[in-house]
C-alpha positions as CSV (number, residue, x, y, z in Angstrom):
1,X,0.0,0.0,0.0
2,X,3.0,1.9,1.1
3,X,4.8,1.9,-2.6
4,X,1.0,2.2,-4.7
5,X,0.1,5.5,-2.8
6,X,4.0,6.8,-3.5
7,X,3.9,5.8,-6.7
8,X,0.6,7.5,-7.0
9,X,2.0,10.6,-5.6
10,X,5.5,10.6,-7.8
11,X,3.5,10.1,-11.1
12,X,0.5,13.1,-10.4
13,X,2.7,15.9,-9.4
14,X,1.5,18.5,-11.3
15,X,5.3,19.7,-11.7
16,X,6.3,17.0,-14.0
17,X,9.9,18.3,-14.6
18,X,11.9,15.6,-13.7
19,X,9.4,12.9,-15.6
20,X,9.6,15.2,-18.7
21,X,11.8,17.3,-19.4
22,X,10.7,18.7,-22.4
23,X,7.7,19.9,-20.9
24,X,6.5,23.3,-20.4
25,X,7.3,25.1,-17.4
26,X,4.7,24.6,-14.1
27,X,2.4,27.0,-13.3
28,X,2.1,25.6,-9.9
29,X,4.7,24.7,-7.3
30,X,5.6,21.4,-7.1
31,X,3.9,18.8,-4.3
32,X,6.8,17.9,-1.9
33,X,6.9,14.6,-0.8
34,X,8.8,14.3,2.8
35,X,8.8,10.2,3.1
36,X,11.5,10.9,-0.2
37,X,13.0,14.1,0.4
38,X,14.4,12.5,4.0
39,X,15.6,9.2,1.9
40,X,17.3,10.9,-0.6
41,X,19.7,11.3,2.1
42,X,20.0,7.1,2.4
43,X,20.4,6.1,-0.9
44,X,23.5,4.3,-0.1
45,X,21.7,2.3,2.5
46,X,18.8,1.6,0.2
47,X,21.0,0.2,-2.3
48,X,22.6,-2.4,0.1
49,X,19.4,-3.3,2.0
50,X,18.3,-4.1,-2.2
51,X,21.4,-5.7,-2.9
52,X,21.0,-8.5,0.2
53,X,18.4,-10.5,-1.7
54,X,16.0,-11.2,1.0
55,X,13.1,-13.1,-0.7
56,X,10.4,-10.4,-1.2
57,X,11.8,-7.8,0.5
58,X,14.7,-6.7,-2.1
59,X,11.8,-6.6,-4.9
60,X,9.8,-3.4,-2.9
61,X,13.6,-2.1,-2.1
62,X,14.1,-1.8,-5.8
63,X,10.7,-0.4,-6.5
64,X,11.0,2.1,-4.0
65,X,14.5,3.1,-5.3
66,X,12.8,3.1,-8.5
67,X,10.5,5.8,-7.2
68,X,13.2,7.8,-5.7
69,X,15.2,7.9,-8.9
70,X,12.2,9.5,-10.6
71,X,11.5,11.7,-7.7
72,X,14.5,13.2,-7.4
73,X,15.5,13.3,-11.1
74,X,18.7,12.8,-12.8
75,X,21.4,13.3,-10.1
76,X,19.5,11.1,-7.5
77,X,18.8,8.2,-10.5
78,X,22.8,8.5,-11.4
79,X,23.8,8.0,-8.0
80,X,21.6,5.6,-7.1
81,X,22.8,3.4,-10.5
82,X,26.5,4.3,-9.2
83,X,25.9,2.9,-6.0
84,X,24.5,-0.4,-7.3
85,X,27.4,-0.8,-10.1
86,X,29.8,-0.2,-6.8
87,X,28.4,-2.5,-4.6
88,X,26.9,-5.8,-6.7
89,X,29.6,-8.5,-6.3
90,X,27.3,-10.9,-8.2
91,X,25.8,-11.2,-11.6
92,X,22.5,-11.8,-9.9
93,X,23.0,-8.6,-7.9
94,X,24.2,-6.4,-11.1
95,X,21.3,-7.4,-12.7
96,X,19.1,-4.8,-10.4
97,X,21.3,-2.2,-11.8
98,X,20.1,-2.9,-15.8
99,X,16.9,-3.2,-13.8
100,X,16.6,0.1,-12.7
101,X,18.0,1.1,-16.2
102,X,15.0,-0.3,-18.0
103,X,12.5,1.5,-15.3
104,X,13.9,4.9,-16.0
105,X,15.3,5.0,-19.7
106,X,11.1,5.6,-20.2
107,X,11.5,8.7,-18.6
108,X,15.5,9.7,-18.7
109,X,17.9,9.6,-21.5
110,X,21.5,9.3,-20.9
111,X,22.0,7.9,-17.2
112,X,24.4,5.5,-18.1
113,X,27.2,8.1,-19.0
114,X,26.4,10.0,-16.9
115,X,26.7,7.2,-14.3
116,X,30.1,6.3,-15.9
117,X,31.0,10.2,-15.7
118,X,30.0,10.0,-12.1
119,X,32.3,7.1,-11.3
120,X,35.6,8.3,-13.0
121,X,34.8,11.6,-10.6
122,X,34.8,9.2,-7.7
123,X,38.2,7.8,-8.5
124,X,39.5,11.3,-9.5
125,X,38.6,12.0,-5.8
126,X,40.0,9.3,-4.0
127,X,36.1,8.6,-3.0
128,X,36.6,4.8,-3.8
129,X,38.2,2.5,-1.4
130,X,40.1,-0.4,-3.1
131,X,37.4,-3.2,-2.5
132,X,35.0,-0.7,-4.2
133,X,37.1,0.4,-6.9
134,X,37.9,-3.3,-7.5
135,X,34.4,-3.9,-7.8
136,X,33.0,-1.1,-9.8
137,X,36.2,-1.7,-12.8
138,X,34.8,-5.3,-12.2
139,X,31.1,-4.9,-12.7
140,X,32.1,-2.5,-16.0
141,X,33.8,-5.1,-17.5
142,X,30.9,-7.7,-17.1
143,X,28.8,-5.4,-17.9
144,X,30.7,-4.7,-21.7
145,X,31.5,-8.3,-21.9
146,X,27.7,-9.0,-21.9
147,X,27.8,-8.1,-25.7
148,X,28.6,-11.9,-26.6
149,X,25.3,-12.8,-25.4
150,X,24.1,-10.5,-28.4
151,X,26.3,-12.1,-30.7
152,X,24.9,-15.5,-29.7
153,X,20.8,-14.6,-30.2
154,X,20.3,-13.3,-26.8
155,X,18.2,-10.7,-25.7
156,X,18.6,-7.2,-27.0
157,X,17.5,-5.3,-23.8
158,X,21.1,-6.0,-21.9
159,X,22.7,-6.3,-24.8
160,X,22.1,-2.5,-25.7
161,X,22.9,-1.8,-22.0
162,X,26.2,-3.2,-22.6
163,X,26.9,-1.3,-25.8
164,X,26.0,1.9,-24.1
165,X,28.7,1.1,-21.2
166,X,31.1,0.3,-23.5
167,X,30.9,3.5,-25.6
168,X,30.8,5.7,-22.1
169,X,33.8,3.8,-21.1
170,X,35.5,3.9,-24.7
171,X,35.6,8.0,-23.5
172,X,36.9,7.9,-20.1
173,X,40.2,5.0,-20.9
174,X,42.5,8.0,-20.1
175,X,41.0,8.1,-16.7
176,X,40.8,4.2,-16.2
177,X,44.5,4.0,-17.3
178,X,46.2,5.3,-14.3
179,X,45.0,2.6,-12.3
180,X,46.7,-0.2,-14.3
181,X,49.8,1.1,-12.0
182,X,47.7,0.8,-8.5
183,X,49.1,-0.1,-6.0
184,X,46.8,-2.9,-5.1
185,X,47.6,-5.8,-7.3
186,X,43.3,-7.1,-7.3
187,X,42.6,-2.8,-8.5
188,X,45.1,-3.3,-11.3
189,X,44.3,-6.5,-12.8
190,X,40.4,-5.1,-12.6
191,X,41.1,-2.3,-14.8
192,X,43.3,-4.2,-17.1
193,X,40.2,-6.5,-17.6
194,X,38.0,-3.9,-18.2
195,X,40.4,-2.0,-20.8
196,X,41.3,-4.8,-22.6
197,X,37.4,-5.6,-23.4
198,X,36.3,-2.3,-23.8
199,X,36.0,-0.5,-26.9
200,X,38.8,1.7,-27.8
201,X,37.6,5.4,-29.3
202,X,37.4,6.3,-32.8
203,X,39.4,9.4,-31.9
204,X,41.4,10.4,-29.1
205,X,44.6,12.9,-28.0
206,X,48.2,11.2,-28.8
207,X,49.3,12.5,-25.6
208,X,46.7,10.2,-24.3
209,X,47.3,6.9,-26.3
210,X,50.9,7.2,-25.4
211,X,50.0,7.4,-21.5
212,X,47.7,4.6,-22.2
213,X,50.6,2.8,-24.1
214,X,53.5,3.4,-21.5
215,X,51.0,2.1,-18.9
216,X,49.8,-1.1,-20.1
217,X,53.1,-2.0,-20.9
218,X,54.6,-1.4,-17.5
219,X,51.4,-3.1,-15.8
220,X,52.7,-6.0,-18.7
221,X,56.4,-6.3,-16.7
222,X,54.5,-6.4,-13.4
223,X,52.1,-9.1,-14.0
224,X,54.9,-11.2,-15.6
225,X,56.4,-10.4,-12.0
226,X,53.5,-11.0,-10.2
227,X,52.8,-14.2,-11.8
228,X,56.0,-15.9,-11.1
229,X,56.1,-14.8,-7.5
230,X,52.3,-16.0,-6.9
231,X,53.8,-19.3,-7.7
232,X,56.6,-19.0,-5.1
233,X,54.3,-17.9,-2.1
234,X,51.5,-20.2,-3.1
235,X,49.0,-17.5,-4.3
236,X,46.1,-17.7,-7.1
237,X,47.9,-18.7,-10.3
238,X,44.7,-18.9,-12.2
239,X,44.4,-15.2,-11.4
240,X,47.9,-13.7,-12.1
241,X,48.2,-15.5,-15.4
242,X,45.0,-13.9,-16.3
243,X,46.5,-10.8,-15.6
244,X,48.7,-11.4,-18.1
245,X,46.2,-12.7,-20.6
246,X,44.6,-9.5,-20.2
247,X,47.6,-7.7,-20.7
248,X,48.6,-9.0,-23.9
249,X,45.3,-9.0,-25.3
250,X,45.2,-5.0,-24.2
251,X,48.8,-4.6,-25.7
252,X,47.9,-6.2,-29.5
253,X,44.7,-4.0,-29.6
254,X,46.4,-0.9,-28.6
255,X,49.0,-1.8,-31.3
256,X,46.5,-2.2,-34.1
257,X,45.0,0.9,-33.2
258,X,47.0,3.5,-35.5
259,X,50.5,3.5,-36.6
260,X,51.6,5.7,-33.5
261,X,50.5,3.4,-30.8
262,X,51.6,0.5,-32.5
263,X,55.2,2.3,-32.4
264,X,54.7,3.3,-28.8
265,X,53.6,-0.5,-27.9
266,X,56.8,-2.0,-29.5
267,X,59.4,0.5,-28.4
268,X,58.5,0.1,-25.1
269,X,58.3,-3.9,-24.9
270,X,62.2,-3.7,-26.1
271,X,63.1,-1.4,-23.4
272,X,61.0,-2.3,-20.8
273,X,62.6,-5.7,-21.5
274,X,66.2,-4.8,-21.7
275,X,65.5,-2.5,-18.6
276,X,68.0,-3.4,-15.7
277,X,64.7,-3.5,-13.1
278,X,63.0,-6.4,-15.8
279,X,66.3,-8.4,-16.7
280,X,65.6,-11.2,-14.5
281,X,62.7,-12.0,-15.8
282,X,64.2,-12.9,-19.4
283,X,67.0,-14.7,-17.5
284,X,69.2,-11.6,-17.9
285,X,71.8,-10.9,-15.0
286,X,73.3,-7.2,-14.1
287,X,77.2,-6.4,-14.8
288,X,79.2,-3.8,-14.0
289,X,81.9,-2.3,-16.4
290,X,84.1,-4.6,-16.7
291,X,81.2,-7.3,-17.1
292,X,81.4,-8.8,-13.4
293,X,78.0,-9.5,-11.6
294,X,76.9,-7.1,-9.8
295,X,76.4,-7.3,-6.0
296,X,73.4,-6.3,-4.0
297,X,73.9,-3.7,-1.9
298,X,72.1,-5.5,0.5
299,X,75.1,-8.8,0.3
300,X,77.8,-6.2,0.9
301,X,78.9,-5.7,4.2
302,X,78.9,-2.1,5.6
303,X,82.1,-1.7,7.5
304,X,80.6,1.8,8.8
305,X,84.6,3.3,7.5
306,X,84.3,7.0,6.1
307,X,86.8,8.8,4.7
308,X,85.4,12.3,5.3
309,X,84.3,11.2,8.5
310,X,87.6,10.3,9.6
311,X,89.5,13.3,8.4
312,X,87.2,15.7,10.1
313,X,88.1,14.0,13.4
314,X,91.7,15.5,13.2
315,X,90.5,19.3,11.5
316,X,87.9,21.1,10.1
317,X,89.6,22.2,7.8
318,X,92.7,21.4,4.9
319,X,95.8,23.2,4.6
320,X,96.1,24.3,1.1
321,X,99.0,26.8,2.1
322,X,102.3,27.0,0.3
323,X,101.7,23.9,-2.1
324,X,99.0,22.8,-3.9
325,X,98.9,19.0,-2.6
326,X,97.0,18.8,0.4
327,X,98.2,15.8,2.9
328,X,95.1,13.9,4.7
329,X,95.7,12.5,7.9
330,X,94.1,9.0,8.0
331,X,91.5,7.3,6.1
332,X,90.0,3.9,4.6
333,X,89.5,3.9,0.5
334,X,86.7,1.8,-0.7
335,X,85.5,-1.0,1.2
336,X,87.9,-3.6,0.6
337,X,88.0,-6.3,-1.4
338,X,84.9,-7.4,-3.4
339,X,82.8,-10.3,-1.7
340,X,82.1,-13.1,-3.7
341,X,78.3,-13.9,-3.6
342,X,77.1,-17.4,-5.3
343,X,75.1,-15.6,-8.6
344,X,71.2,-16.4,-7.9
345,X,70.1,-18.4,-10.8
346,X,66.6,-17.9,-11.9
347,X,64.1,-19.9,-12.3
348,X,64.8,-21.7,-16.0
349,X,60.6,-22.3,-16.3
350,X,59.7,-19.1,-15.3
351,X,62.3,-17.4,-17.4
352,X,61.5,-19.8,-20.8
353,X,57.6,-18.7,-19.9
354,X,58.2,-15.0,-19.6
355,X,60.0,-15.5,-22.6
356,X,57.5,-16.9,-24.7
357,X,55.1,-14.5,-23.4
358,X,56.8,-11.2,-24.4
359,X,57.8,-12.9,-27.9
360,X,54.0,-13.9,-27.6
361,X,53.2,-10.4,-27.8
362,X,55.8,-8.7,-30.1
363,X,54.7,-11.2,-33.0
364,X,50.9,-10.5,-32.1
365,X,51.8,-6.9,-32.0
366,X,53.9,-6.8,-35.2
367,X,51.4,-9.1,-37.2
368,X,48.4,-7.0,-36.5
369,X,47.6,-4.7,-39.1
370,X,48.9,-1.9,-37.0
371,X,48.8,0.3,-40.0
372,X,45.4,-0.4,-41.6
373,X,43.7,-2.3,-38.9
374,X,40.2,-1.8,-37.3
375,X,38.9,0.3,-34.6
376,X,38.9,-2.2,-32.3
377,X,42.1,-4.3,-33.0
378,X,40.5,-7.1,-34.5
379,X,41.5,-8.7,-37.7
380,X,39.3,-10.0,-40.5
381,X,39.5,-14.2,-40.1
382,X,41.6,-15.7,-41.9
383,X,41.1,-19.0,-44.5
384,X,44.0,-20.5,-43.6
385,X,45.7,-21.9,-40.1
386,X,49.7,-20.0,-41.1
387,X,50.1,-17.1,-38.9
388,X,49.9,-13.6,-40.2
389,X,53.5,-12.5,-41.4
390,X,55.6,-10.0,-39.6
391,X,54.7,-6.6,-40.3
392,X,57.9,-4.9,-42.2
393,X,57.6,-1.6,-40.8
394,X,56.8,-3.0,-37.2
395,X,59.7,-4.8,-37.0
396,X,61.8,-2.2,-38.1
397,X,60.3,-0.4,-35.3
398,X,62.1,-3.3,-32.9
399,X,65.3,-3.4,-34.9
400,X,65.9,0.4,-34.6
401,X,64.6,0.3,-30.6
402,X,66.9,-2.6,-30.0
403,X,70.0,-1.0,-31.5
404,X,69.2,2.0,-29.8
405,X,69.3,0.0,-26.6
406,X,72.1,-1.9,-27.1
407,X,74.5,0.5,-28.6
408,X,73.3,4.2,-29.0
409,X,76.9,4.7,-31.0
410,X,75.8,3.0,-33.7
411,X,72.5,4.3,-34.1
412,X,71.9,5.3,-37.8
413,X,75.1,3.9,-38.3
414,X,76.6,2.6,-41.8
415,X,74.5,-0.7,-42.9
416,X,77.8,-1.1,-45.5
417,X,80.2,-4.2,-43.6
418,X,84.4,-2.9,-43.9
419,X,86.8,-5.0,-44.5
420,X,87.5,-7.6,-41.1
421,X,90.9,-5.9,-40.0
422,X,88.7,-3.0,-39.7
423,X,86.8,-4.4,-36.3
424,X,90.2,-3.7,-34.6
425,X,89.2,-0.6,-34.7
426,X,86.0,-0.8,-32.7
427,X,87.1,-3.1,-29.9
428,X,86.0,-1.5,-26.9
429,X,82.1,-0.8,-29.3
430,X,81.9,-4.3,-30.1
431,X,83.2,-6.0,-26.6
432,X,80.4,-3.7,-25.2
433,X,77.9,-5.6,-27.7
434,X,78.8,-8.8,-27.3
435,X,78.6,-8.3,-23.3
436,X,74.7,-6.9,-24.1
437,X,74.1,-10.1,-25.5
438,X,75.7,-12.3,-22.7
439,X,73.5,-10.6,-20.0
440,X,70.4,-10.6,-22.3
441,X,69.9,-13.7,-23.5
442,X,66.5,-12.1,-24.5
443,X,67.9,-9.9,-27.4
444,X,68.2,-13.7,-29.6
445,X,64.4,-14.3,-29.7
446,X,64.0,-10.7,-30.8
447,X,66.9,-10.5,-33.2
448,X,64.5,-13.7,-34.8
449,X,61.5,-12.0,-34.3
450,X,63.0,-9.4,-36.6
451,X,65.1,-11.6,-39.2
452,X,61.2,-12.4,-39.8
453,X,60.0,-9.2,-40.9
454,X,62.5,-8.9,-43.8
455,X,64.0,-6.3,-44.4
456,X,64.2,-5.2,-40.8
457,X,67.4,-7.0,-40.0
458,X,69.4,-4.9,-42.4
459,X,68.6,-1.8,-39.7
460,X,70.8,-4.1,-37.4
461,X,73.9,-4.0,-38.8
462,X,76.1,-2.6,-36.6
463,X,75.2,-4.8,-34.0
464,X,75.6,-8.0,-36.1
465,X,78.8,-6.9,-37.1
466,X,80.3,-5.6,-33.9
467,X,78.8,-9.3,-32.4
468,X,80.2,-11.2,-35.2
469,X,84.1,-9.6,-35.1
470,X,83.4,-10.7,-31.2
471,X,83.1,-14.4,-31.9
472,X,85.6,-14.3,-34.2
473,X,88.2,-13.3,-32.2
474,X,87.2,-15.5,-29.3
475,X,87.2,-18.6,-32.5
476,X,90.5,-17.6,-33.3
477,X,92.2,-17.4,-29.6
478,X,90.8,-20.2,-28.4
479,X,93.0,-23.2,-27.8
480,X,90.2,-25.8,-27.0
481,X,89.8,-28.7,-28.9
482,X,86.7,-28.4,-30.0
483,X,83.9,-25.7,-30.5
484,X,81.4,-27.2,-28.3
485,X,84.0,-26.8,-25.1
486,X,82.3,-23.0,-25.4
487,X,78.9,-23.5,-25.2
488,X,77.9,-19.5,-25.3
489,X,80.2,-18.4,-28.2
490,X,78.7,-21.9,-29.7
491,X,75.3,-21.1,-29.5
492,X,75.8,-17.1,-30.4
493,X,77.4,-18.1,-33.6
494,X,74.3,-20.3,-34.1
495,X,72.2,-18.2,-33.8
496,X,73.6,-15.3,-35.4
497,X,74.2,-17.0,-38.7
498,X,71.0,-18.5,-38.2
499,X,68.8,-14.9,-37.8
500,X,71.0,-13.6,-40.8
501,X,69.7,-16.3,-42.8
502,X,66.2,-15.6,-41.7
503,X,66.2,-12.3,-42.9
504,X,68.2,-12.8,-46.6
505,X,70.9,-11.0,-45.6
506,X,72.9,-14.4,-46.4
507,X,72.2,-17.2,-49.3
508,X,71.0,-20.1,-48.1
509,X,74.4,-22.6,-48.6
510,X,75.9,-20.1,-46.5
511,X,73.3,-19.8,-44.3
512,X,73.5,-23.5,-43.3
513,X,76.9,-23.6,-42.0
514,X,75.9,-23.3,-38.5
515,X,74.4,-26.7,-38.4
516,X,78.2,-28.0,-39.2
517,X,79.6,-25.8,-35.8
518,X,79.1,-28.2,-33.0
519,X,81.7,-30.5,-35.5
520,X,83.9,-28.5,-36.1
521,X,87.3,-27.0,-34.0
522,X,87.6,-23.6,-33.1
523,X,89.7,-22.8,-36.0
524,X,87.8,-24.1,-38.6
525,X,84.1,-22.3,-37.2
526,X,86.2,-19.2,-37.8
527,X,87.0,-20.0,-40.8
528,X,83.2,-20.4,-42.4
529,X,82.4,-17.4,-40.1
530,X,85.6,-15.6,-41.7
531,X,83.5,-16.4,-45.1
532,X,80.2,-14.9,-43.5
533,X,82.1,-11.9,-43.4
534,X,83.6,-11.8,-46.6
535,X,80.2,-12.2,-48.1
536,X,78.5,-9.5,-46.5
537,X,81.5,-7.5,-46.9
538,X,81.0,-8.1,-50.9
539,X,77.1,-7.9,-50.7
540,X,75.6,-5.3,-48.2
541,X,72.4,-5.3,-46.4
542,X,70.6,-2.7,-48.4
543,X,66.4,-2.5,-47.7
544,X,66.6,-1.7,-51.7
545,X,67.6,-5.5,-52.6
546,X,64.3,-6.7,-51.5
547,X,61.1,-6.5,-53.5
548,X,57.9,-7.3,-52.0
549,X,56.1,-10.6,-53.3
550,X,52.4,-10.3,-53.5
551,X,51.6,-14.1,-52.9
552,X,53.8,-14.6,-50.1
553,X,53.1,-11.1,-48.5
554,X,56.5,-10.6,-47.9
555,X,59.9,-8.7,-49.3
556,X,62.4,-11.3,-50.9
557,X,65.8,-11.0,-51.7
558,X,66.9,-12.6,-55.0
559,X,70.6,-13.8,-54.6
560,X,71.3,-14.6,-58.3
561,X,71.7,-10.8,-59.1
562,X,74.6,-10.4,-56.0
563,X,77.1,-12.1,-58.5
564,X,78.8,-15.7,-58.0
565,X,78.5,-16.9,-54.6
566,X,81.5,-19.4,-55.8
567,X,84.4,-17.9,-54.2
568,X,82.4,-17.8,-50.6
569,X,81.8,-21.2,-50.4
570,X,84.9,-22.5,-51.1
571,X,86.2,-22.5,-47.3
572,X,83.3,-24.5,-46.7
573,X,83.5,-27.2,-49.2
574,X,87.5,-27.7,-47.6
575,X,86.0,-27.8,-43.9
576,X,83.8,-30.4,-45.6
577,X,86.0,-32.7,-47.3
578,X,88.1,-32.8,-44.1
579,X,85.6,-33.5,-42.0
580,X,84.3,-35.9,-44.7
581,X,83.4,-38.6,-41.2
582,X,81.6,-36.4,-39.4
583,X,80.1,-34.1,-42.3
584,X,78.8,-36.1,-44.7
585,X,75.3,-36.1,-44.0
586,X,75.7,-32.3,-44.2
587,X,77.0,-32.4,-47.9
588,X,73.7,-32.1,-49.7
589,X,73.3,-28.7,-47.6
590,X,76.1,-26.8,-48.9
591,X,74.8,-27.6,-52.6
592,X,75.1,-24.7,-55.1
C-alpha cells in the first residue's frame, strides 16, 4: 500500500519536470513529498538493503529506489545506479542495476554516461576505497562483456545496456589507465580486464594513447612479476596468469589501433625488457663495467669506515698553504676487497615462460595490421591456419629500438660491412655488444623475431657486425679442442648465422653452416664465419635489394643478381672434405 500510494504521488505531481523534461514550465509549485526528500539522504543504504536479496523484500527495495530515482531526477537516478554498479559483487545482484535502467530509460535519457561520468569523478577523488574500486572496474567489464550474449541470439535489452557502457567507457580509458599502475595488485588486474574488453575510441589525443601505451606495458612487466612470484608464495595462479592474458590481449589492440601506438607498444616492450629492473625475468643478469656481476647492496657488508668522517676527526679544515697538494691524515679507501656472492640463478621455467610471453606479444603486435587495422584491433579471419606475417615496418620499429638500446653509438650507423681488419678498430664498441648479448639472452628471440619481418634486420647492422668480429676473435684465440667446449660463443654463432639467414641478408648454402659448428674446431668455425664476413663485406644489407612478393606477403631477396657466390663457399667445401666422417650427412646442404 506503502509503494501504490507513492507511486501515485510521484506520477501526479502537477510539476512533472523531472518525468519530462521537455515539458513546459509549471504554473504551480511542485507537491513535496517528505517520506522521499528524508531518503534521498540514504540512498547508499537503500541500495545495500536491495542488494541483500532477502526473498520479497529486495523486490519493494528496488521499486522504492525506482521511485526515488524519478522523484528526485537525474542526479539522485545517477547516483543511485553508481551505488548499485559499486556495490553488486554478483551477476545476480548487477542485474538490479540494468533493472533500474529499464524502469527509468522511459523517462530519462543518458544515465548511463552520466553514471560512468559519475564514477571516474569518484576515482579522480580518491572517493573509492580499493574493495569498491575493485568492484566497480569489475562490474564495468561484465557489464561490456555481456555483448557476446548478443552475438549468440540473446536478448537485446542488456545487450544495448552493454553497448551503451562500453561506448561511455570507450571516453573515459584515459581516466581508467592510471589505475593499471595501483598499487593494489586485485585494482590493477580489474582495470586491465575492463580496458582490454572495452571499446577503444574512434578518436582520441596522442598524448593520451601514449599514456595509455606506457601504462599497459609497464602493468605488462608487473604481471609477468607477479605471476612468477604468486607461484613461489603459493598464491592464485589462475588469477595472475589472467592478468597477463589481459595484458597482452590490451597490448595487440592498442597496437592495431593507428601507426603511433603500435610504435609506442613495441618501443617500449624492447626497453622495458632490456630494462636493468625487468632483466631477470628474461634470464638476464646485471654487470658492472668490466662485465662482473653485480652485488646487492644488501650482500655487501657495511664496514661503517668514512673517509670524510675520519679526516674531520683531526680538522675542520685542509691546509692548502704553500703547495698545492693537500696531505690527509688518515683514512680507509673503498670498502675492501669485493665479496664473492654465489650468482642467484633464476628460475629456468619461469624465465623460458616470460619468454615466450613477451615474444608472444611482439609477434601479435607486429602481425596486426597496425597500420590499416580496425577500430577495435580485430583482424578480419583468416582461410587459412599460417600465422599472419611480420609486419615490415613494425619490426623495423624493434630493430631500430633494439639497436638503440644496445648500442646508441651505432644508431643510424653505416648498414655497408668494412673489410674484417677494420673491427680492430672498434674493440672496446663491439666487446660492449657482445657483453649486451651475454646478459640478455632475450635480445636472440628478438633479433629472430625481426630476421622475420625482412627487411628489418638490415637496420641491425652494426650490432651483427660488432657481435660477429666478437666471436671471431674469441674462435680464433681459443686453444680448445673443439667448439662445443664454449657453449655460449657456440650457441651465439648459431644463432647469429642462423637470424642472418632468416632475414636474406645471407644465401642459403651459407646460411646452413651453423648446423656443421658443433663438428667443427675452433679454427675451422672461424673459418666459415671468416666467409660470412667476406660475403656480407661483398654484398651489403641494403632495404633496396628486396622486393615485396604479392603471394607470399612478404619482401624477398633474390641472390642470383649479388654475382657468384662461388668464391664464398669454397672455405666451406675444404672444412667439408676434411671433416668428410663427421660431415657427410651435411654435404647435400652446402649444394650450389
Amino acid at each position: 500500500m506503502l509503494l501504490l500510494h507513492l507511486h501515485k504521488l510521484v506520477f501526479n505531481r502537477t510539476d512533472g519536470v523531472e518525468v519530462n523534461p521537455h515539458h513546459s514550465a509549471p504554473s504551480q509549485p511542485q507537491r513535496v513529498i517528505p517520506f522521499l526528500e528524508e531518503l534521498q539522504s540514504h540512498i547508499g543504504e537503500l541500495c545495500a538493503e536491495t542488494l541483500r536479496l532477502e526473498r520479497k523484500r529486495h523486490l519493494w527495495l528496488h521499486q522504492l529506489l525506482c521511485l526515488l530515482s524519478v522523484y528526485g531526477g537525474p542526479s539522485v537516478a545517477t547516483e543511485a545506479f553508481c551505488q548499485l554498479l559499486t556495490q553488486a559483487r554478483n551477476p545476480e545482484e548487477l542485474a538490479l542495476a540494468w533493472q533500474l535502467h529499464t524502469t527509468l530509460s522511459s523517462c530519462m535519457a543518458g544515465l548511463i554516461p552520466a553514471a560512468v561520468a559519475r564514477c571516474v569523478a569518484q576515482i579522480h577523488t580518491h572517493t573509492l576505497g580499493p574493495r569498491q574500486l575493485r568492484q566497480l572496474l569489475l562490474n564495468l567489464a561484465a557489464a561490456i562483456q555481456s555483448q557476446d550474449e548478443e552475438r549468440r541470439g540473446a536478448a537485446g535489452v542488456q545487450s544495448s545496456m552493454a553497448i551503451q557502457v562500453g561506448s561511455a567507457v570507450s571516453g573515459h580509458l584515459h581516466d581508467f589507465g592510471p589505475l593499471l599502475l595501483h598499487g593494489d595488485p586485485a585494482v590493477s588486474h580489474a582495470a586491465v580486464r575492463l580496458l582490454s574488453c572495452s571499446p577503444l575510441p574512434r578518436t582520441s589525443s596522442p598524448a593520451h594513447l601514449l599514456l595509455l601505451s606506457r601504462a599497459a606495458v609497464t602493468h605488462f612487466f608487473l604481471a609477468l612479476r607477479r605471476r612468477g612470484e604468486g607461484g613461489k608464495v603459493g598464491r592464485d595462479a589462475g588469477q595472475a596468469g589472467e592478468a597477463v592474458n589481459c595484458s597482452v590481449l590490451l597490448l595487440s589492440r592498442f597496437a592495431a589501433y593507428s601507426p603511433l601506438t603500435l610504435k609506442a607498444v613495441l618501443q617500449q616492450l624492447v626497453e622495458g625488457a632490456l630494462h636493468k629492473g625487468n632483466a631477470d625475468l628474461f634470464g638476464g643478469q646485471l654487470a658492472d663495467m668490466s662485465g662482473a656481476p653485480l652485488t646487492s647492496p644488501s650482500v655487501s657488508p657495511n664496514i661503517g669506515a668514512s673517509l670524510l668522517d675520519i679526516n674531520c676527526r683531526f680538522g675542520t679544515t685542509v691546509n692548502f698553504s704553500g703547495s698545492v697538494w693537500s696531505v690527509f691524515h688518515a683514512g680507509v679507501i673503498g670498502k675492501g676487497l669485493k665479496v664473492r656472492t654465489a650468482t642467484q640463478l633464476p628460475d629456468p621455467s619461469g624465465v623460458i615462460q616470460n619468454s615466450q610471453t613477451l615474444l608472444a606479444v611482439v609477434v601479435q603486435c607486429c602481425s596486426s595490421s597496425g597500420l590499416n587495422g580496425s577500430i577495435n584491433g580485430s583482424r578480419p579471419p583468416s582461410d587459412t591456419d599460417e600465422p599472419a606475417p611480420i609486419n615490415a615496418e613494425a619490426a623495423k620499429v624493434v630493430a631500430v629500438t633494439l639497436v638503440e638500446n644496445v648500442c646508441p653509438d651505432v644508431a643510424n650507423g653505416e648498414l655497408s660491412w668494412p673489410p674484417e681488419e677494420h673491427a680492430r678498430t672498434t674493440v672496446e664498441r663491439d666487446i660492449h655488444i657482445r657483453r649486451c648479448f651475454e646478459t640478455h639472452p632475450v635480445l636472440f628471440p628478438l633479433l629472430q623475431v625481426v630476421a622475420a619481418g625482412r627487411p628489418a634486420l638490415c637496420y641491425c647492422s652494426a650490432v651483427l657486425r660488432g657481435l660477429l668480429a666478437t666471436l671471431l676473435s674469441h674462435w680464433e684465440a681459443s686453444r680448445e679442442m673443439l667448439s662445443t667446449d664454449s657453449p655460449w660463443h657456440l650457441q651465439a654463432s648459431c644463432l647469429l648465422v642462423s637470424c642472418m639467414g632468416e632475414g636474406q641478408l645471407l644465401p642459403p648454402v651459407l646460411a646452413n653452416v651453423h648446423e656443421a659448428f658443433p663438428h667443427l674446431t675452433p679454427f675451422e668455425v672461424r673459418l666459415l664465419l671468416l666467409a660470412v664476413w667476406e660475403y656480407m663485406r661483398g654484398n651489403g644489407p641494403m632495404p633496396q635489394k628486396f622486393v615485396f612478393s604479392s603471394e607470399k606477403g612478404l619482401f624477398c631477396r633474390d641472390f642470383s643478381r649479388d654475382g657468384d657466390v662461388a668464391r664464398y663457399v669454397a672455405p666451406i667445401h675444404s672444412v667439408l672434405h676434411k671433416n668428410i666422417d663427421r660431415l657427410g650427412h651435411l654435404c647435400w646442404r652446402f649444394q650450389l
